[in-house]
C-alpha positions as CSV (number, residue, x, y, z in Angstrom):
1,X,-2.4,3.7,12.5
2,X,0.4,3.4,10.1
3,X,3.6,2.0,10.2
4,X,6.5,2.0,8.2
5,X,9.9,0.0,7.8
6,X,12.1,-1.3,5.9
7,X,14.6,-3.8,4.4
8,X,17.6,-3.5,2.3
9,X,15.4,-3.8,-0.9
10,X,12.3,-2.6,0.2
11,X,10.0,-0.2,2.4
12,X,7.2,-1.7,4.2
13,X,4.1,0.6,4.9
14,X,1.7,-1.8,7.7
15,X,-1.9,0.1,7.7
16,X,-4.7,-0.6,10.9
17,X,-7.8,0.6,11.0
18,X,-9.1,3.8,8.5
19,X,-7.3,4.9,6.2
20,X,-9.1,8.2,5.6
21,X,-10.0,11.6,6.4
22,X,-9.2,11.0,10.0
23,X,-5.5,10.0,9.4
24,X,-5.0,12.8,6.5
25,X,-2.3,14.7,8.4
26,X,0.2,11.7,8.7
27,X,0.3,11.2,4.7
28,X,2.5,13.9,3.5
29,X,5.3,13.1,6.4
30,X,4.4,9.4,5.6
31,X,5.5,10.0,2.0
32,X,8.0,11.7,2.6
33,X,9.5,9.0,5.2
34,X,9.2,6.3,2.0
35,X,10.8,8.7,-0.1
36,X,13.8,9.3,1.7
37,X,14.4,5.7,2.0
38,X,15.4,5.4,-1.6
39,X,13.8,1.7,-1.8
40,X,12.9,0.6,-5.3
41,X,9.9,-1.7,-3.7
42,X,7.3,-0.3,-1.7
43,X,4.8,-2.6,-0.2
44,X,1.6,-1.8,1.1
45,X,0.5,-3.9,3.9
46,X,-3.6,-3.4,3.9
47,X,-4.3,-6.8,6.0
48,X,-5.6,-4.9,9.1
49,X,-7.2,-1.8,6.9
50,X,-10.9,-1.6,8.5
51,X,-11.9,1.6,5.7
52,X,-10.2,3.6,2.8
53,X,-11.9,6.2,1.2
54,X,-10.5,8.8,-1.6
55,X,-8.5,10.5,0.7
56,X,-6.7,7.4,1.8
57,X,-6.6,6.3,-1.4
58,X,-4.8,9.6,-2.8
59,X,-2.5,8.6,-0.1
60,X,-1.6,5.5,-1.7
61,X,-1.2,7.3,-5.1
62,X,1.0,9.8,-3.8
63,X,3.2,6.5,-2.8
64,X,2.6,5.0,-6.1
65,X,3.7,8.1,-7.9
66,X,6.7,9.1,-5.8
67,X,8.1,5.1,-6.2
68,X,7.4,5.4,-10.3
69,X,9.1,8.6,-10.7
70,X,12.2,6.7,-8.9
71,X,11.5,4.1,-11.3
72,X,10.0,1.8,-8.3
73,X,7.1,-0.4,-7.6
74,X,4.5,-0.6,-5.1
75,X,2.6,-3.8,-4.2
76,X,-0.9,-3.6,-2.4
77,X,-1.1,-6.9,-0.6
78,X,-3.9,-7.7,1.8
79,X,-6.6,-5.6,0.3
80,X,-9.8,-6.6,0.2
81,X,-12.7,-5.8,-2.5
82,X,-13.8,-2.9,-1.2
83,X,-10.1,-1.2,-0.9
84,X,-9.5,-2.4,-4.7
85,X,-13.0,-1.1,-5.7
86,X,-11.7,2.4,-4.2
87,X,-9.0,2.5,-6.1
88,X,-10.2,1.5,-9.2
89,X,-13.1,4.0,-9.0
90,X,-10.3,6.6,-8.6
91,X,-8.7,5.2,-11.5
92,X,-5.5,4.3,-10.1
93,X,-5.4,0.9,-9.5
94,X,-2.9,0.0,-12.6
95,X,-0.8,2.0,-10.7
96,X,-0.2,-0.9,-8.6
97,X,0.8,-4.2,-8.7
98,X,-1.8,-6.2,-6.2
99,X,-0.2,-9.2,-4.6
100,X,-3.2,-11.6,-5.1
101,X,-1.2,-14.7,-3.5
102,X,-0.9,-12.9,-0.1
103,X,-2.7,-14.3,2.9
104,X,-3.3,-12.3,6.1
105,X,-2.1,-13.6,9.2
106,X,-6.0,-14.5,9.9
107,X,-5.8,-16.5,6.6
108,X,-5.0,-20.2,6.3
109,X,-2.0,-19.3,3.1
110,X,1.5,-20.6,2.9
111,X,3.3,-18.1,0.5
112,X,2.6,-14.4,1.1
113,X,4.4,-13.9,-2.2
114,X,3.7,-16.6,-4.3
115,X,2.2,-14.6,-7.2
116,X,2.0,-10.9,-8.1
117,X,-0.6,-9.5,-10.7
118,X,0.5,-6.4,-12.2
């Protein structure tokens, strides 16, 4: 499942469970949807993300790339090894800022923003 919202400064994309094949057909409205919201931030929640495989992860470059061309950002925070080995095997992870500090709810952290790598 993926969710999206926002905040006056940024747009908040939540993903749970696979991000893959399986959920292909929400990524084009998905992007779309952050698009339209004009925000210059774009976070991507992956606390809860059980798989991501190249076609989840061209979904996350397609969010990348639509944020740069408005001269935004988008922060991967909550993403394990495996979701950064993905991306970096695709080549895209310098596309992204990756939010190091952050601490899932299931974590023991105190600042989910403490320090972003990028």
């Amino acid at each position: 499942m993926i969710e999206l919202s926002a905040t006056p400064t940024s747009a908040v994309v939540v993903v749970s469970g696979d991000l893959d094949l399986s959920t292909r057909d929400e990524f084009p409205g998905l992007v779309a949807r952050v698009s339209g919201l004009r925000r210059q931030l774009v976070v991507v929640d992956l606390c809860r993300t059980t798989f991501l495989d190249s076609t989840g992860a061209a979904f996350l470059i397609s969010l990348a790339d639509s944020s740069r061309r408005r001269g935004g950002l988008t922060v991967l925070r909550g993403g394990d090894d495996r979701v950064l080995f993905v991306l970096e095997v695709c080549g895209a992870l310098d596309m992204f800022r990756v939010d190091e500090a952050h601490r899932c709810a299931d974590d023991d952290a105190t600042s989910p923003w403490a320090r972003v790598r990028g």
